[in-house]
Wavefront OBJ file of the C-alpha trace (Angstrom):
o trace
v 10.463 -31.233 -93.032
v 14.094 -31.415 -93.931
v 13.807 -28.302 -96.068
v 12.202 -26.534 -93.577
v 15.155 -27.582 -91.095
v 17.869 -26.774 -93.050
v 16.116 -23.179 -93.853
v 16.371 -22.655 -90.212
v 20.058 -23.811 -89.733
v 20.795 -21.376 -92.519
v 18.669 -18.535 -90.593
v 20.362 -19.254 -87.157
v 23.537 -18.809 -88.938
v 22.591 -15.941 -90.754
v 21.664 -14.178 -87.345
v 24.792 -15.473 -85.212
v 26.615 -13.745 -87.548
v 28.191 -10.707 -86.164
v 27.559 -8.139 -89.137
v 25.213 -8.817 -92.206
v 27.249 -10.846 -94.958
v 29.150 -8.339 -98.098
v 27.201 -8.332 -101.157
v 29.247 -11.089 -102.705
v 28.278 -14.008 -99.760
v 24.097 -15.148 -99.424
v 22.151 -13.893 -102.415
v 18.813 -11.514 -101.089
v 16.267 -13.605 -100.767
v 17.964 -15.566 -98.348
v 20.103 -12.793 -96.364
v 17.994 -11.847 -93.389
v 19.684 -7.619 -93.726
v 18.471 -7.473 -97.038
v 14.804 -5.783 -97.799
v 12.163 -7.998 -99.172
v 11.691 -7.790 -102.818
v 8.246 -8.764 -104.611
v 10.353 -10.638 -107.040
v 11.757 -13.221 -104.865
v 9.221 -16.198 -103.819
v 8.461 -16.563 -100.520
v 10.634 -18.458 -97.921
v 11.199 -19.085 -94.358
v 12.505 -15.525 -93.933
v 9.755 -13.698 -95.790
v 7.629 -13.769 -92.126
v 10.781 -11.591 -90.350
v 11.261 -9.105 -93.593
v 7.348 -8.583 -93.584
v 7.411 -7.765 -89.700
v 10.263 -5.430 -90.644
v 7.945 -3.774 -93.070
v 5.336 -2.732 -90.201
v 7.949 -1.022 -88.102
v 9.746 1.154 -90.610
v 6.963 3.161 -93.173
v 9.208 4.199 -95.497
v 10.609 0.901 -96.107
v 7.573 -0.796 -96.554
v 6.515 1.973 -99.259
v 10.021 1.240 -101.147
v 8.996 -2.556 -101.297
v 5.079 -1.852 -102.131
v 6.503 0.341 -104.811
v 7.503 -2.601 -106.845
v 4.343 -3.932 -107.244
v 2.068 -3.643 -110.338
v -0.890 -2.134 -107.792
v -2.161 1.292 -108.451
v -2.989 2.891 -104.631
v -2.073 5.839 -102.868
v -1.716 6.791 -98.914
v -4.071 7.465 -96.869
v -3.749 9.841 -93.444
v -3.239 7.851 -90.215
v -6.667 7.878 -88.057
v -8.719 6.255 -85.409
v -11.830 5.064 -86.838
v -13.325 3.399 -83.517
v -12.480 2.049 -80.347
v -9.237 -0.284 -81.066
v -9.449 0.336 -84.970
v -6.775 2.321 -86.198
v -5.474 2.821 -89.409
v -1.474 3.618 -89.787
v 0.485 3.383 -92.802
v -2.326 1.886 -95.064
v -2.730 2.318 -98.765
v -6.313 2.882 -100.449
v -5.843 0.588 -103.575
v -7.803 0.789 -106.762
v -5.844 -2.079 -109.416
v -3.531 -4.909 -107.911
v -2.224 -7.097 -110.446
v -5.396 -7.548 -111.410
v -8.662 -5.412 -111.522
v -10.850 -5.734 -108.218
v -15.042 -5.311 -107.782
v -14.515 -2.082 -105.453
v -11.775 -0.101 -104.085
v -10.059 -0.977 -100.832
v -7.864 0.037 -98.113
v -4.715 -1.922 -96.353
v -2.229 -1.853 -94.549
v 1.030 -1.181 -96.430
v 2.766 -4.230 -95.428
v -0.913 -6.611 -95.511
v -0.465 -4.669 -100.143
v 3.075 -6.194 -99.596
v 1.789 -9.543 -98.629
v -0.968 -9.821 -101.330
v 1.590 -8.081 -104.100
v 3.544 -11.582 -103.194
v 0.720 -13.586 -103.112
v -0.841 -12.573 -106.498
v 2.797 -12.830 -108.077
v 3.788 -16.213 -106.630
v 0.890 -18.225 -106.152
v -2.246 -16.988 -107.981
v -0.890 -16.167 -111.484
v 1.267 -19.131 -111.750
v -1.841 -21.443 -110.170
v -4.099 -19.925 -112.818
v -1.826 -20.641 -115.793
v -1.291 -24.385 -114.587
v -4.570 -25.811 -113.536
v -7.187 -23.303 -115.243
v -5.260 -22.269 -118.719
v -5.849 -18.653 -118.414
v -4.755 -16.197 -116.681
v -6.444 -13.960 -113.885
v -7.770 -10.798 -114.694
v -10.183 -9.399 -112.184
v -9.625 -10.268 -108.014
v -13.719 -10.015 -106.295
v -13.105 -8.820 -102.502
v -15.626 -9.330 -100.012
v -13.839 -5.860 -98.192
v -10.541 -5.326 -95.764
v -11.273 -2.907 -92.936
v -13.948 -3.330 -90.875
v -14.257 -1.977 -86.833
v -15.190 -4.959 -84.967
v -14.017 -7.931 -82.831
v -13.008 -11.520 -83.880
v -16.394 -13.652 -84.391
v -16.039 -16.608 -81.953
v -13.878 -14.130 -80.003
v -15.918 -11.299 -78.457
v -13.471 -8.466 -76.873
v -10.738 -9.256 -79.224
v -10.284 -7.161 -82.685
v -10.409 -8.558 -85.899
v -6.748 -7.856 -87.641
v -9.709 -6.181 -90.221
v -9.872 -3.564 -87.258
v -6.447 -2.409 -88.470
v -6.891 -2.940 -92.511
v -4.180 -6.245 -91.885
v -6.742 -8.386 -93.715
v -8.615 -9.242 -96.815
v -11.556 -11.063 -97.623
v -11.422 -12.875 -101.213
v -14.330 -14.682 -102.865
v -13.189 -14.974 -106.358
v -11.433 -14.476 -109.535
v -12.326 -13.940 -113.116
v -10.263 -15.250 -115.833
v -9.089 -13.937 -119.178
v -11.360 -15.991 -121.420
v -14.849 -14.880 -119.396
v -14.620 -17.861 -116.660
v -15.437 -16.977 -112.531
v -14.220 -19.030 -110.007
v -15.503 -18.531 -106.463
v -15.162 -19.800 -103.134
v -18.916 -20.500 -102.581
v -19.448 -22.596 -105.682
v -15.840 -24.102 -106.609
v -14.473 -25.040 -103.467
v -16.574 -28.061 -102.788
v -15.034 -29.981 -105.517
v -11.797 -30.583 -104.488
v -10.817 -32.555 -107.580
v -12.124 -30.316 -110.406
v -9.995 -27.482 -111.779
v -11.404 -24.655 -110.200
v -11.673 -26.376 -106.525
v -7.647 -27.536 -106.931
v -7.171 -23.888 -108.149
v -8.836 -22.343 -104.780
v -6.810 -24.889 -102.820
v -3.598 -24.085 -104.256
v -4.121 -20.215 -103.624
v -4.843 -21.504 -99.640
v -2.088 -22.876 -99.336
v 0.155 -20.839 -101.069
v -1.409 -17.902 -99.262
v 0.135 -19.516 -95.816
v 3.512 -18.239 -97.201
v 2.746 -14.991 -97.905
v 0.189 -13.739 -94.984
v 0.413 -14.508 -91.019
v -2.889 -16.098 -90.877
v -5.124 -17.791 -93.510
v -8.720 -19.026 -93.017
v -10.997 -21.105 -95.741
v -14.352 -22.880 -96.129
v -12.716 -25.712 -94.246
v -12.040 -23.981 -91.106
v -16.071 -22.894 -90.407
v -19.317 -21.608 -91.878
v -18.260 -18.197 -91.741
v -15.367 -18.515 -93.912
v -17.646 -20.600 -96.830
v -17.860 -17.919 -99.565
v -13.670 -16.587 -98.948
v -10.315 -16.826 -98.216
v -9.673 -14.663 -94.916
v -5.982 -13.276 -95.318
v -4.388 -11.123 -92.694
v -1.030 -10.506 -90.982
v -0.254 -9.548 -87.272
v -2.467 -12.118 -86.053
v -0.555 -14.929 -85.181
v 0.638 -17.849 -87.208
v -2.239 -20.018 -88.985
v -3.303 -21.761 -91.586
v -6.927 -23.738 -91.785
l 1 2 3 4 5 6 7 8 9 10 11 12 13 14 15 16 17 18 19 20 21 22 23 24 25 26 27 28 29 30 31 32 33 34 35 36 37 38 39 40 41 42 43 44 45 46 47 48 49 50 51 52 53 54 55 56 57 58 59 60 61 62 63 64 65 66 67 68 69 70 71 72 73 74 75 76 77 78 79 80 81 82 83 84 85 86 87 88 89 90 91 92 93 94 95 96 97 98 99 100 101 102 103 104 105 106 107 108
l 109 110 111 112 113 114 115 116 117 118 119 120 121 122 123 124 125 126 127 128 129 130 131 132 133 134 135 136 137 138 139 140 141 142 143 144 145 146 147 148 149 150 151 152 153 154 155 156 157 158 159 160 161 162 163 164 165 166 167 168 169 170 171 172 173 174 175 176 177 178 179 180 181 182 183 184 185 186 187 188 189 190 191 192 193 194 195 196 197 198 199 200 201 202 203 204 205 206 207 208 209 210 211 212 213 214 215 216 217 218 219 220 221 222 223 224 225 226 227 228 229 230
C-alpha cells in the first residue's frame, strides 16, 4: 500500500506540473509525457500511457513496433451490431509461437507484448526451469454480449481481449489452465497464478478459474472494460 501511495503522489505531481519535465528530470517509465516502451515493466502509469495508445493510431503502432510479434494491419470494419474493429493487428508469432492466428486491437498486442515480456518469460524461467515457447489461445474477437450480462458487449466484440489456456515449454512440457490450475502449490499451478496476477498490470481487466465456471480452462485478458482483477 505505501508503494502504491507514493506512486500516486509522484503521478499527482507529475500532472500539476505545468509543462512535461526536460529530458534530464523523471526517467520514462515514470514521466507521464513520455510514450510507453515494451521495455519498461509495468507501473502505476502504464494504465494512462495504454489509454493514450487507443486514441492516437500511429502512436500505438510506434510502441507495438518494438515488440518481438510478427502481425500486420488489418482495415477498420463493422463486423455486427456493436462489434467493430479499429486499429487492430492480425498477429501470427508473439514472443512466442501461438495454436492459430489472431486478431487485436493494437493497444490490447501492446498489453500482451508487456505481459509476455514482464511476467510470463521471467515466471517460466523461475518456477518451471524453461522457458516458453508456444502461447495456446482459446481466440480474441468474437460478436457477442458479456455472459452474465445480456445487452452489454464483450470487450471480445472489439478484439480488446484474449482468451489463454496454455503454454508449452522449451523442453516438451504443457501447462494449461484446465489441468494445472487446481494445484495451487505445484509448479505449474504457482506458474498460472503468477501470470494472473501479473496480467492485472498489464491489461484493464483479468478473469481466471477462480472467478466462475466459464473462465475454468483460461485466463480472460482485455482492456477498455473497466478495472478488474478475479
Amino acid at each position: 500500500m505505501a508503494a502504491f501511495l507514493r506512486a500516486a503522489a509522484l503521478l499527482l505531481l507529475l500532472l500539476l506540473l505545468p509543462t512535461p519535465p526536460d529530458r534530464g528530470g523523471v526517467p520514462p517509465r515514470w514521466n507521464p509525457w513520455a510514450p510507453l516502451r515494451i521495455a519498461d515493466a509495468p507501473n502505476v502509469l502504464t494504465p494512462l500511457k495504454l489509454a493514450r495508445l487507443g486514441r492516437d493510431g500511429a502512436l500505438c503502432r510506434a510502441v507495438l513496433a518494438q515488440a518481438p510479434l510478427q502481425s500486420t494491419p488489418v482495415p477498420d470494419r463493422e463486423i455486427g451490431p456493436g462489434c467493430r474493429l479499429a486499429d487492430a493487428v492480425r498477429i501470427t508469432r508473439t514472443r512466442f509461437a501461438v495454436n492459430a492466428p489472431f486478431l487485436l486491437s493494437c493497444r490490447a498486442a501492446v498489453s500482451l507484448a508487456l505481459w509476455e515480456r514482464h511476467t510470463v518469460q521471467p515466471a517460466a524461467m523461475q518456477l518451471l526451469g524453461a522457458p516458453v515457447q508456444r502461447l495456446q489461445h482459446l481466440g480474441s474477437l468474437a460478436c457477442r454480449d458479456v455472459a452474465a450480462r445480456p445487452g452489454r458487449r464483450s470487450r471480445h466484440a472489439q478484439a480488446d481481449a484474449l482468451d489463454v489456456a496454455g503454454f508449452t515449454l522449451g523442453d516438451g512440457r504443457r501447462v494449461t489452465v484446465l489441468r494445472d490450475w487446481g494445484d495451487a502449490e505445484a509448479p505449474a499451478g504457482r506458474f498460472l497464478r503468477a501470470l494472473h496476477r501479473g496480467a492485472c498490470r498489464s491489461f484493464d481487466g483479468v478473469l481466471g478459474p477462480d472467478y466462475n465456471a466459464a473462465h475454468r480452462d483460461h485466463l480472460h485478458l482485455e482492456l477498455g472494460g473497466g478495472r478488474y482483477c478475479r
